[in-house]
C-alpha positions, 0 to 999 in steps of 0.5 A: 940693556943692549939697543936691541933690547930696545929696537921697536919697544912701544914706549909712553913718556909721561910728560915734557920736561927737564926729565921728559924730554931727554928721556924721549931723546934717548929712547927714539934714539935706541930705536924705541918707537916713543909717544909723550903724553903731557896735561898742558898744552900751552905755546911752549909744550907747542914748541918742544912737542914740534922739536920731539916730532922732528925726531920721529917721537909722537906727542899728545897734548893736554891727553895725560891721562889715558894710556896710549894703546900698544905701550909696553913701558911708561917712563915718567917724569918724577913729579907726576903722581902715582894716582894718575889715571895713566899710572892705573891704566898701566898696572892694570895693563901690566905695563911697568912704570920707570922714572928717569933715574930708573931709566938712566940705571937700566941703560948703564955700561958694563963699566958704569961709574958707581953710585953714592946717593943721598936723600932727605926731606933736606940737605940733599944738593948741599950734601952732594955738591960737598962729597962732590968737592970731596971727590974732586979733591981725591982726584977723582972724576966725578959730577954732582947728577940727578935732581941736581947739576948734570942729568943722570942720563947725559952723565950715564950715556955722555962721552965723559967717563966718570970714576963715581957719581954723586947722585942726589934723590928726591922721594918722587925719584926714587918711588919710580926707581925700583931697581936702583942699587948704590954703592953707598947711599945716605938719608939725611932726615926725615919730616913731614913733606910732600905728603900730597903727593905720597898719601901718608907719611908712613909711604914717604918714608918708605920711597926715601929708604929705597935708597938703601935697597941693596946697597954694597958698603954702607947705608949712612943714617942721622944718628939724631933722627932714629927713623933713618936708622930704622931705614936701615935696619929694614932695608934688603943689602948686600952681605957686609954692608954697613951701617955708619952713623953720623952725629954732631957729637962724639962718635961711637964705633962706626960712626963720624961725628964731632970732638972739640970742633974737629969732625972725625971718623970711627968708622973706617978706620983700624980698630974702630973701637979705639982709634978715630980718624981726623978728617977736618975742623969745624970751621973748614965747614962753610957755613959751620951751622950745626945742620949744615955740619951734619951735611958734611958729615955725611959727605964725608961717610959717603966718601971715606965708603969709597975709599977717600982719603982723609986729606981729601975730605978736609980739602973738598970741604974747605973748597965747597961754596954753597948754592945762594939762597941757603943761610947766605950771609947778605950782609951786616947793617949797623951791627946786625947780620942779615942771613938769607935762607929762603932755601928753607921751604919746610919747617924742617929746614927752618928749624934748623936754620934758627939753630944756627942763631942767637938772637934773632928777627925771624922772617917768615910766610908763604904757602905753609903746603899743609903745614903746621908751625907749633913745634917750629915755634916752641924749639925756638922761642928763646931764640927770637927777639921779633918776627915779621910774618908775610904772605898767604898763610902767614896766620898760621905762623902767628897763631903758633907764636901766640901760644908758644911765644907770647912774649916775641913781638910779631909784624904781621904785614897783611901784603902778599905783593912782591914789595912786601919783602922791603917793607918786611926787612925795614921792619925786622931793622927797626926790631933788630939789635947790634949782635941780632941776625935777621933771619928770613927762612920763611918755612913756606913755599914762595909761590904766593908772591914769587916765582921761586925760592930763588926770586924770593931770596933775591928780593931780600937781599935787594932790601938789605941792599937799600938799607942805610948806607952805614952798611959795613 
């Protein structure tokens, strides 16, 4: 799309933001004439709305909900939900709805750098910083962008030039990105998440197999989990795209997967049905827990669609450190491990961060978000020695425990302050043995007692920390 094309477009951005307020940026820069709308309007949408209104943008504070006369085009910011009155308005209007990543796909270059994408209900920063590391390895020019990292509209629109992008994708993302189309994208996993937002499980599904529409040379799918093949066998591609799969056991033909502790290709490779590749050793994966295994294998099919070269998968992958707070080893305490991973806000993610050890004191709770814990609990009952349960909805988790795990004795500390975590920690201590893990993956949101994941994996490891100075 030309500045032309834009040169006097009446334009709504729905929202301030991380993603609102560089798309309002943009479009006034392109000579759009741009109003934001946002629900709040508390001292600091004050200050952002007075930085956008120095540049010519209009904005109108704690009015989201009614379409401003005149638009021909919304741009959302991804976590408004498609209900809003404004969004209605819209399509009864007839006025098309974008998010940023739409809006940033819409104003690439002739020359843009491709696109590999990823997305999943979990997995999808770890897995784009590591095909990013893979890149990097292969000399290439690249950035982890889109929920994650770099904006996709300074990646897109900056003076850097770039040879691919590694492009995570939340399901908010990709509902609002209608005419994305990747050069290879990835879903990692379904699960049940987010279904306020989407209505319906069945709907969620379908704004994560966006990603695969109209991709070029491969939709890469979890062989594990069958719904995102299905994905792709209903997903609109160009002709020769491929299906990869990838697996945490051996391979067949066109997919990645795992033979005596090596990951290997079969996919792109000469002669598929014989041949495989050696692409890296299990423990060139930091750290090599099974799900976080499947996320470098999937890494690795994005990056060998590309044309990576097989050295360079092994190197990226040995170069990658990942983000804290996703199963980080704090420390060990007279023989026990203490793992953070309070990343794991689902019970998808916590699943498979229990998978990963063996014994283990489980520490868990927060806002379950709706969610129900007797799968969680009956998959890994034989792995827990103790649990310590916290926060708002921690009852929910020991009722599963109950009837799933009888035999597992619970801590439940009726607390949801801040200094619950040090007490939860001196309680998984006491439980614990030489050799256990204890394993705070709460499968909750934080927001009860914390700002965020991160504030709340913090409060861990402080506890850790305070633990009897006989800390290896």
């Amino acid at each position: 799309m030309t500045e032309a094309t834009w040169t006097g477009k009446r334009v709504t951005v729905a929202g301030l933001g991380v993603s609102g307020i560089p798309a309002a940026r943009v479009l006034r820069g392109l000579g759009a004439h741009v109003t934001v709308v946002n629900d709040g309007d508390d001292e600091r949408s004050r200050a952002q709305a007075a930085e956008l209104e120095a540049l010519g943008v209009t904005v109108r504070l704690g009015d989201g909900a009614t379409l401003p006369e005149g638009t021909e085009l919304v741009v959302t910011a991804p976590g408004w939900k498609p209900d809003k009155p404004l969004f209605l308005a819209a399509a009864e209007a007839g006025v098309e709805i974008w998010g940023d990543v739409e809006l940033a796909w819409r104003l690439r270059g002739p020359d843009a750098a491709p696109w590999l994408a990823v997305t999943g209900t979990n997995g999808k920063t770890t897995t784009v910083r590591m095909l990013a590391s893979i890149l990097e390895a292969a000399g290439l020019r690249t950035a982890a962008v889109g929920n994650i990292g770099v904006s996709l509209l300074d990646a897109v629109l900056g003076d850097e030039k770039y040879d691919v992008l590694a492009v995570e994708l939340s399901s908010y993302q990709l509902h609002w990105a209608p005419s994305l189309r990747a050069h290879s994208a990835a879903v990692l996993n379904l699960a049940p998440d987010h279904l306020d937002w989407h209505g319906s499980m069945a709907a969620y599904a379908a704004d994560k197999g966006r990603v695969y529409e109209g991709n070029q040379v491969a939709c890469v799918y979890n062989v594990q989990d069958p719904a995102t093949e299905d994905l792709v066998r209903e997903a609109d591609v160009e002709e020769g795209c491929r299906a990869i799969g990838f697996t945490l056991g051996p391979p067949a033909p066109s997919q990645l997967g795992v033979v005596d502790g090596i990951l290997v290709d079969r996919a792109f490779v000469a002669n598929r049905q014989k041949n495989a590749q050696e692409l890296a050793s299990v423990s060139d994966v930091n750290p090599p827990a099974p799900h976080n295994i499947a996320n470098a294998l999937a890494a690795a099919a994005l990056a060998r669609a590309y044309g990576v070269e097989p050295a360079a998968v092994r190197d990226g992958l040995r170069a990658f450190r990942p983000d804290a707070h996703r199963i980080e080893h704090v420390a060990d305490v007279a023989g026990v491990a203490y793992v953070d991973d309070s990343k794991a806000t689902n019970t998808h993610a916590a699943e498979a961060s229990l998978a990963a050890y063996d014994p283990i004191v489980w520490i868990a709770g927060g806002l379950a978000k709706g969610a129900t814990f007797d799968e969680l609990v009956r998959k890994s009952a034989k792995r827990l020695r103790a649990a310590v349960l916290i926060g708002a909805d921690r009852a929910l988790i020991r009722e599963a425990l109950a009837r799933h795990a009888p035999e597992v004795p619970v801590v439940d500390l009726d607390r949801t302050d801040t200094g619950a975590m040090s007490a939860a920690v001196r309680e998984a201590a006491r439980l614990a043995r030489p050799g256990d893990t204890v394993l705070m993956a709460p499968a909750c949101a934080s927001m009860d007692m914390f700002t965020n994941y991160n504030k709340r994996g913090e409060a861990f490891a402080d506890a850790v920390r305070e633990l009897a100075p006989e800390r290896d």
